[in-house]
Structure formats: C-alpha cells, structure tokens
C-alpha positions in Angstrom: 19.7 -4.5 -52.3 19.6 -3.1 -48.8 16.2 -2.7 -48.0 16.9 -0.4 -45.0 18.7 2.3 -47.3 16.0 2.0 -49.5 13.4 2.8 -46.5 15.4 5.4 -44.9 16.1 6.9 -48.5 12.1 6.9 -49.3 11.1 8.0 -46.2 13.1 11.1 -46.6 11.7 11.7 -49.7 8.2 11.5 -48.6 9.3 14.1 -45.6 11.1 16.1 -47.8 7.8 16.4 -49.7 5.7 17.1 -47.0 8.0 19.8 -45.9 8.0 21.9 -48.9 4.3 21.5 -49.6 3.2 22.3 -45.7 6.4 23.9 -43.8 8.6 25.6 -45.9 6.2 27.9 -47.9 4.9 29.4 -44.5 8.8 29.9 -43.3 8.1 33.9 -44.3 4.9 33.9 -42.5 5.5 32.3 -39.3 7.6 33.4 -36.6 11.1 31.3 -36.0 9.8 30.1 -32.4 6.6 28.9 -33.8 8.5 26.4 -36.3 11.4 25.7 -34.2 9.3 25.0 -31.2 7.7 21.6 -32.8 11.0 20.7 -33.9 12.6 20.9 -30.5 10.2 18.8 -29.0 10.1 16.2 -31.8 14.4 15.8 -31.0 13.8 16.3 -27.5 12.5 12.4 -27.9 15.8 11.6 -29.7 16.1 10.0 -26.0 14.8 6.5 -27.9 17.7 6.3 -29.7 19.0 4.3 -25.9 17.0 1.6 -27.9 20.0 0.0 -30.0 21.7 -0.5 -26.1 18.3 -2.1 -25.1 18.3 -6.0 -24.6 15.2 -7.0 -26.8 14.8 -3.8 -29.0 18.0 -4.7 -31.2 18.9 -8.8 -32.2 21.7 -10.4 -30.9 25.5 -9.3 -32.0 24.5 -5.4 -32.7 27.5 -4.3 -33.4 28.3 -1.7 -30.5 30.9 0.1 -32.8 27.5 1.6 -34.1 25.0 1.0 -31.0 26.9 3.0 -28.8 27.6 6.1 -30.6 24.1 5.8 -32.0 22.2 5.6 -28.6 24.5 8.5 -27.0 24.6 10.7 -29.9 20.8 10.8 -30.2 20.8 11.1 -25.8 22.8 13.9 -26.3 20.6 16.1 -29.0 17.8 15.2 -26.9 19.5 16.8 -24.4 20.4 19.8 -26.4 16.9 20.2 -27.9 14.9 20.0 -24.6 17.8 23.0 -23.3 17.2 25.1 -25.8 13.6 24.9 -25.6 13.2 27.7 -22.5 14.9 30.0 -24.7 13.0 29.8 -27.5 9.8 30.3 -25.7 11.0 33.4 -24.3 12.7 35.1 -26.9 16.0 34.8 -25.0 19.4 36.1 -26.4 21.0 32.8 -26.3 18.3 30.8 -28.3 19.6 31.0 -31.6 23.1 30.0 -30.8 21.5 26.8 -28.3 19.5 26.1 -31.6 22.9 26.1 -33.5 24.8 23.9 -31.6 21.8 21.6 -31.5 21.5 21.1 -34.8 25.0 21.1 -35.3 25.2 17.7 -32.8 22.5 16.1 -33.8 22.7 16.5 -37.8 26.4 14.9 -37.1 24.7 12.5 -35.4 22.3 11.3 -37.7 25.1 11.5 -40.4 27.4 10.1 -37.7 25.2 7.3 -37.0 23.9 6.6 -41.0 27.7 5.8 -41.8 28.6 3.7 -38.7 25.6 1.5 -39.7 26.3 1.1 -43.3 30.3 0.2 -41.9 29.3 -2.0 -39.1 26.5 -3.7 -41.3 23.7 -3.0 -38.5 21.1 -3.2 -40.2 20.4 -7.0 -39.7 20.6 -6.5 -35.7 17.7 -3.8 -35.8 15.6 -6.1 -34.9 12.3 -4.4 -33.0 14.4 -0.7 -33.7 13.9 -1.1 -37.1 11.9 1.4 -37.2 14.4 3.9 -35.9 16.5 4.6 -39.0 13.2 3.8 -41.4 11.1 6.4 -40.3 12.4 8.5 -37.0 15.7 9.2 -38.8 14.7 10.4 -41.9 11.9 13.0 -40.2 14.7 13.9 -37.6 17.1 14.8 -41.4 14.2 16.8 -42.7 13.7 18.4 -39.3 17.1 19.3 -38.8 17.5 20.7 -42.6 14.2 23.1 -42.1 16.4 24.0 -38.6 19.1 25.1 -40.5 16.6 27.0 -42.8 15.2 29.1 -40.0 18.8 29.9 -38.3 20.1 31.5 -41.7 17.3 32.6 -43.6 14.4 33.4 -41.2 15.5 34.4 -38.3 16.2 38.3 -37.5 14.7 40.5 -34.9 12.1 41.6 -36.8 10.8 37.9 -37.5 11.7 36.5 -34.1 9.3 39.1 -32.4 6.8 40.1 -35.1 4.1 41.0 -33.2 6.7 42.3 -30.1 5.4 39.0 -27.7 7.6 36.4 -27.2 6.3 32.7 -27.3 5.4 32.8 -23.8 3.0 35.5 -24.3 5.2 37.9 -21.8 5.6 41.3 -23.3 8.9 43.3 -23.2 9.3 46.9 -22.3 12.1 48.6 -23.5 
C-alpha cells in the first residue's frame, strides 16, 4: 500500500466534503470575485512547491525527473494566480480568461506533477515536503475544480457585478 496515495486520496475527500457542504451551495449567492478571490490567493502560495528543489525539505536522491517539473509548475500557477488577482478585484474584461488559463496551468500541474511522482516513485524522497502532496495538493484539486465551477456555471455579467460595485468598491458609470 502506498500510504501517500492513500493521504492525498483522503484528503481530497475530506475537501471535497467540505466544499459541497460550505462552498458550493452558496456558488448562486455569492458573486464570482468573492469565491475566486480566496482561491487566488490560496495558489498565489503555490510558490512552496520550490520545496522539492530545497536541500533539507526533500531526502536525498529526489528524483528531479519529478522535483523539477513539480517545483516550476507550482512557481508558475503562483505566478498566474497572483496576475490575475488585480483583475478580479476590479471587474476587469480580462479576468475571466487570466482565471482560465490559471487554472488550466495549474490543474495540469497538479495532474502533471501526481503522475510524475507515482512514475519516478517520489514519494520516499518527500522527506520534510511530505506534507505537500498530503494535504496542499489535494485542497489546491478541490480549489481548482470549484474554479472551473465558477468560470462555466457562475460567472455572467449579471453575477460578476450583482450589486454594480466591483470588488474594489469603485463604481462604474456607464
């Protein structure tokens, strides 16, 4: 049994949970920037995923055929996230399709970087990082599938400004 499949499977379950007991019944109620905002900023950390490169953080012979990809992957939706987090707050035209391509990068990623593990047998070389891809990575799966949510099912004009203020509390005039 590999016990890090077995955390990273369970803690997606408990996420999942908690996401469709607290987040996704209130989808209809709350405007797009107000879930995608949290979301941003949680990936906007995805930064810590430099950890498998990190002397210390990961044992001795991580395999870099999964480190590397891992660590620049997550840099670059960090990245992505923390850009598209101005246009959220202000209501901007190109928010939605910076939220797209964000969560397009970084769900490959995490998929991306769940494969290369299970290839390159990582798991053994996780070492103080462990805790990466048995709790940050599932909450970063849920995150990115509630993302995905809001982009196809939530978000229209009339949701994005409901009350005609954008996030930033500027108002508009026409």
């Amino acid at each position: 049994m590999n016990i890090l499949t077995v955390n990273l499977l369970f803690s997606t379950l408990v996420f999942g949970i908690a996401a469709r007991i607290y987040v996704l019944p209130k989808l209809k109620e709350v405007r797009p920037q107000g879930v995608l905002l949290p979301i941003l900023l949680l990936h906007g950390l995805r930064h810590l995923g430099l950890m498998f490169l990190a002397p210390g953080a990961t044992a001795a012979g991580m395999p870099v055929a999964f480190a590397r990809p891992a660590a620049f992957g997550d840099l670059l939706a960090a990245i992505l996230a923390v850009l598209a987090i101005p246009a959220v707050v202000t209501g901007s035209g190109a928010a939605r399709v910076l939220v797209l391509v964000f969560n397009l990068e970084g769900t490959v990623d995490l998929v991306n970087a769940i494969v290369l593990a299970n290839m390159h047998d990582a798991g053994p070389y996780m070492g103080a990082a462990y805790w990466i891809p048995s709790f940050w990575v599932p909450a970063l799966l849920v995150t990115h599938y509630i993302t995905f949510l809001v982009l196809w099912r939530h978000w229209s004009a009339a949701a994005w400004k409901r009350d005609g203020v954008p996030m930033d509390g500027t108002r508009r005039t026409a």
